[in-house]
C-alpha positions as CSV (number, residue, x, y, z in Angstrom):
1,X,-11.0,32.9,-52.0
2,X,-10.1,29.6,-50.3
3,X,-11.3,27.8,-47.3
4,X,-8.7,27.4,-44.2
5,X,-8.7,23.3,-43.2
6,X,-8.4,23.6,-40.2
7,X,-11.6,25.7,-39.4
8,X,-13.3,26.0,-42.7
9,X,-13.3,30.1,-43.1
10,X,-12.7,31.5,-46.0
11,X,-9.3,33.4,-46.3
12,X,-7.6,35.4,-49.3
13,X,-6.0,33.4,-51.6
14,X,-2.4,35.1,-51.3
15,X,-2.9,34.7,-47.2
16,X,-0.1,32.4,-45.6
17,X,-1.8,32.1,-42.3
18,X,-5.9,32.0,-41.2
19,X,-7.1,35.0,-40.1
20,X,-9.6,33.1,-37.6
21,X,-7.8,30.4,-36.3
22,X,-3.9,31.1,-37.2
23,X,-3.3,27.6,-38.8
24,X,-0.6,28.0,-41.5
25,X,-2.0,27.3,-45.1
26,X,-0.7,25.5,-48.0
27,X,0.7,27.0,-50.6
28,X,-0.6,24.9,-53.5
29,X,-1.7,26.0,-56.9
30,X,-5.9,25.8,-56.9
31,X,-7.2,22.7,-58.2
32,X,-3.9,20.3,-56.8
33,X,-4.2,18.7,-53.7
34,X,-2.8,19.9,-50.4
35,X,-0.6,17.8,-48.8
36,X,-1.0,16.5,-44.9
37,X,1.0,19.4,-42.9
38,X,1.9,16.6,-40.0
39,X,2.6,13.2,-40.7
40,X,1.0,9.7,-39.6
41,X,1.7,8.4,-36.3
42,X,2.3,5.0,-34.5
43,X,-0.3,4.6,-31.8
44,X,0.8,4.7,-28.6
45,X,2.1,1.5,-26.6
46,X,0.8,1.1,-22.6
47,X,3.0,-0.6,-20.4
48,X,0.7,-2.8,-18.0
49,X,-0.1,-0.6,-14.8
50,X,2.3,-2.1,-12.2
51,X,1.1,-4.3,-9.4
52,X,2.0,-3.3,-5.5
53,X,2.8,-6.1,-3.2
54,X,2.7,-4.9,0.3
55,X,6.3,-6.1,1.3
56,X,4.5,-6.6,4.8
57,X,2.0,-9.2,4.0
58,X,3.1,-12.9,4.1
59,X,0.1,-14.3,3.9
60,X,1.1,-16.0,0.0
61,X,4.3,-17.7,2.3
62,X,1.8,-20.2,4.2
63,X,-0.3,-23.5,3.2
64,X,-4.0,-22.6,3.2
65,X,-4.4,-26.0,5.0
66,X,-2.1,-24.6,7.9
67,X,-3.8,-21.2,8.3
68,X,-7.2,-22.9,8.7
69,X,-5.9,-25.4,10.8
70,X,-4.3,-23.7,13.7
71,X,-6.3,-19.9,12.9
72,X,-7.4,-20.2,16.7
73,X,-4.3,-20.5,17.7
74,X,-3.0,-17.5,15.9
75,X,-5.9,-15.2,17.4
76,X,-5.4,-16.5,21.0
77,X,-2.1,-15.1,20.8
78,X,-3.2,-11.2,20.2
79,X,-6.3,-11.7,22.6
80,X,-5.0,-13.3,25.6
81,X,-1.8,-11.9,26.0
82,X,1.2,-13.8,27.5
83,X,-1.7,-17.1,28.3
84,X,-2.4,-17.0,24.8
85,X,1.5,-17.6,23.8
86,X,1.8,-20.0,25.8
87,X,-1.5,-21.8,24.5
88,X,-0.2,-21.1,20.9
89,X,3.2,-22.7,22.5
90,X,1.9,-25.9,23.6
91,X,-0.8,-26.7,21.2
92,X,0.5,-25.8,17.5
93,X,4.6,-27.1,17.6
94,X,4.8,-27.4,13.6
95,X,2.6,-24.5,12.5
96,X,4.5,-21.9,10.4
97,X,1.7,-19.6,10.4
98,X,1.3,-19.8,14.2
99,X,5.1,-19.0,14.4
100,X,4.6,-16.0,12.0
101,X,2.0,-14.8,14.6
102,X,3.8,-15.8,18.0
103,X,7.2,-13.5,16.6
104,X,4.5,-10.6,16.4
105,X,2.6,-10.9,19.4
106,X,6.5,-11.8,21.5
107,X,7.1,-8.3,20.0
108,X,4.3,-6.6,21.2
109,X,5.1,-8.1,24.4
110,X,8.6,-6.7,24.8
111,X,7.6,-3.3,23.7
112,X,4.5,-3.6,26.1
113,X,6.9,-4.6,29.1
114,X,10.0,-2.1,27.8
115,X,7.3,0.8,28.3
116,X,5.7,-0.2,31.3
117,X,9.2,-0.1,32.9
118,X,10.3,3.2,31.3
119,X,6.8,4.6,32.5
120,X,7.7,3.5,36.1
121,X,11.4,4.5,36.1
122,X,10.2,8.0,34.9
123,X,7.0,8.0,36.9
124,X,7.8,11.1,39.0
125,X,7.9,13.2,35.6
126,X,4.2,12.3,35.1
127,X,4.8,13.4,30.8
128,X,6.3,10.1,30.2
129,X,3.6,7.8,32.1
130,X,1.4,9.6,30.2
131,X,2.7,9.1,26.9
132,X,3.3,5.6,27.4
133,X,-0.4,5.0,28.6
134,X,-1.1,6.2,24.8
135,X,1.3,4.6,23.1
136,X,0.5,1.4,24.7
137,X,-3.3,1.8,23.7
138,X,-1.9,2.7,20.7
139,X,-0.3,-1.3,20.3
140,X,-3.3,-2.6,21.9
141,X,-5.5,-1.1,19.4
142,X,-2.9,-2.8,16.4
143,X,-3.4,-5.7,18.2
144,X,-6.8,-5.9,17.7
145,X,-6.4,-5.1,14.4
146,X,-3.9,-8.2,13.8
147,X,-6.5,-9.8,15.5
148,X,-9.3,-9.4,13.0
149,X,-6.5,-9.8,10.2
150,X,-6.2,-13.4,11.6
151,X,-9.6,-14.0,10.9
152,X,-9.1,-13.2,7.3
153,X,-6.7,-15.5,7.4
154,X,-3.8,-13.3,6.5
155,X,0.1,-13.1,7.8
156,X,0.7,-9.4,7.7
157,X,3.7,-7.1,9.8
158,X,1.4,-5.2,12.5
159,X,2.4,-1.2,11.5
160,X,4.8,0.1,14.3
161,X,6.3,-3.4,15.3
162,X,7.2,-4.2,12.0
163,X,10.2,-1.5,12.0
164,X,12.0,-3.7,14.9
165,X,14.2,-5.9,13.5
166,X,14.6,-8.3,16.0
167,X,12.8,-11.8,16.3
168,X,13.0,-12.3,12.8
């Protein structure tokens, strides 16, 4: 009798297979020593997980020294509306990240007024004033989330007004 290596039972000594486990069995001669059924492998190589940059976030584009600079500027422009552009306007001429921020909120703006007047020209259907009362809290909610993303300090594509291409 012989012992399977693979589970360690003992099987007959003319057997080509275990009777416990299946595992084939070497056909060696008692006494020599059985020869590895698989051979060595290489260890496995790992590729570095890849990293994700959001394609909407230019925050990495701007000097630190500008964002904290003219930050105020950049928030007046999602809170006060069409006062706060013109604020951001006047007081912040050279700022690149103020620019960044008056594109966004000059795009809000235009989709604001495009859907006021659509809701107005289609008023007597009552579906569409409807609809654009929610999509316009809809943007005002994204603009209070720009908002607080200002206060990070970060130059991210608001979701929904990023997909217009124009005031790049």
């Amino acid at each position: 009798m012989k012992n399977c290596p693979n589970c360690n039972a003992s099987v007959d000594d003319n057997a080509a297979f275990c009777t416990s486990c299946g595992a084939k069995l070497a056909e060696n001669q008692p006494g020599s020593n059985p020869q590895p059924t698989n051979p060595p492998q290489a260890a496995p190589v790992y590729a570095p997980a890849p990293v994700y940059v959001d394609p909407a976030d230019h925050t990495g584009e701007f000097d630190p020294k500008d964002i904290s600079e003219n930050k105020v500027f950049a928030m007046s422009v999602y809170i006060l509306g069409v006062v706060g552009i013109i604020i951001a306007l006047l007081a912040s001429n050279n700022s690149k990240y103020v620019a960044f921020h008056l594109r966004q909120a000059m795009k809000f703006l235009i989709v604001e007024v495009l859907t006021t007047i659509c809701a107005v020209l289609l008023l007597w259907t009552i579906i569409v004033p409807i609809a654009a009362g929610i999509f316009v809290t809809i943007l005002a909610v994204i603009e209070i989330i720009c908002f607080f993303q200002v206060c990070k300090g970060q130059a991210k594509e608001p979701a929904i007004i990023k997909s217009l291409k124009f005031l790049k």
